[in-house]
BAMARLO-957800 format. One record per residue (C-alpha): x, y, z. Coordinates in steps of 0.001 Angstrom, whole numbers, padded with zeros to 6 digits, always signed. Each point is the difference from the previous one (the first is absolute). Example, Ala and Ser with C-alpha at 12.3 -4.5 7.8 and 13.67 -1.06 7.14 Angstrom:
<lumdos>
+012300-004500+007800;+001370+003440-000660;
</lumdos>
This chain:
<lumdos>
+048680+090267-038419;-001888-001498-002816;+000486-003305-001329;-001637-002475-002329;-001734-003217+000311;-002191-002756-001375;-002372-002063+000905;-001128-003577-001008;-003604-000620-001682;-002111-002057+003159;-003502-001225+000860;+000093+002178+003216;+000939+003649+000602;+003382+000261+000162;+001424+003022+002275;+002055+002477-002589;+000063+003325+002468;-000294+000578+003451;-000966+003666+000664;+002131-000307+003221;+003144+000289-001744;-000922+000928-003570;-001715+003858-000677;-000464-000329-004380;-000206-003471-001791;-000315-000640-003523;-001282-003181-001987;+000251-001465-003334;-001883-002614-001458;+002627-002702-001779;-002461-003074-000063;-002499-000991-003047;-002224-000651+003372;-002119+002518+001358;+000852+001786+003332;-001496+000875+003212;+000951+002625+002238;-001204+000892+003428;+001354+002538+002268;-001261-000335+003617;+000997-000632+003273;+000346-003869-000371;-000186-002587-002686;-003595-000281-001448;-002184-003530-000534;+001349-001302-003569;-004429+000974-000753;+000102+003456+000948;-001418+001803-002543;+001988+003346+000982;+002813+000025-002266;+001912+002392-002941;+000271-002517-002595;+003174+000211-002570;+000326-001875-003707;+002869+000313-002097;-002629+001433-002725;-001874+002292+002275;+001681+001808+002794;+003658-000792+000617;+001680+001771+002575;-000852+002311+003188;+001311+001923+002675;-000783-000082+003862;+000438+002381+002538;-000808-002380+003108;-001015+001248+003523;+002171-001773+002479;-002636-002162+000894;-000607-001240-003554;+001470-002783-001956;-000500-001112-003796;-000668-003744-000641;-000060-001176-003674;-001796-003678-000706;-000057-001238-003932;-002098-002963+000540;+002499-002465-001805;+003848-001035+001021;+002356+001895-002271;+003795+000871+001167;+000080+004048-000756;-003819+001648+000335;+000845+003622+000736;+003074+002211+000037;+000711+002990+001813;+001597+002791+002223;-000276+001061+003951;+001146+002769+001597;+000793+000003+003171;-002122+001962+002722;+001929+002911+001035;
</lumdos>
């Protein structure tokens, strides 16, 4: 099953996917604020310097095929009610 989602622009990572029970995720930038994402096994230090970083003028969007061990945080740096849209599929 695949549904959609969205997530809320924070100062810390934010959990959007949890490879446990989602297999493909996708991710759209809808915030004039920059984006962080980090796929790993557990939320990263707000620092970390390992990141994909989405703009709304640069790269807008990707797609995720996550291990089951994996999850995708996103972290804007600012508050902002919608940062990223998206889909999940669920792992079959």
């Amino acid at each position: 099953m695949t549904n959609t989602f969205r997530v809320a622009g924070a100062t810390n990572y934010q959990l959007v996917a949890d490879g446990a029970n989602y297999g493909r995720v996708g991710i759209q930038v809808v915030t004039v604020y920059p984006v962080s994402i980090f796929i790993g096994t557990a939320a990263p230090a707000n620092d970390t310097e390992d990141f994909v970083s989405m703009t709304p003028d640069g790269t807008r969007e990707i797609v995720v095929n996550l291990a089951a061990a994996d999850k995708i945080y996103v972290r804007t740096g600012k508050v902002t009610d919608v940062a990223v849209r998206g889909f999940r599929e669920t792992r079959t």
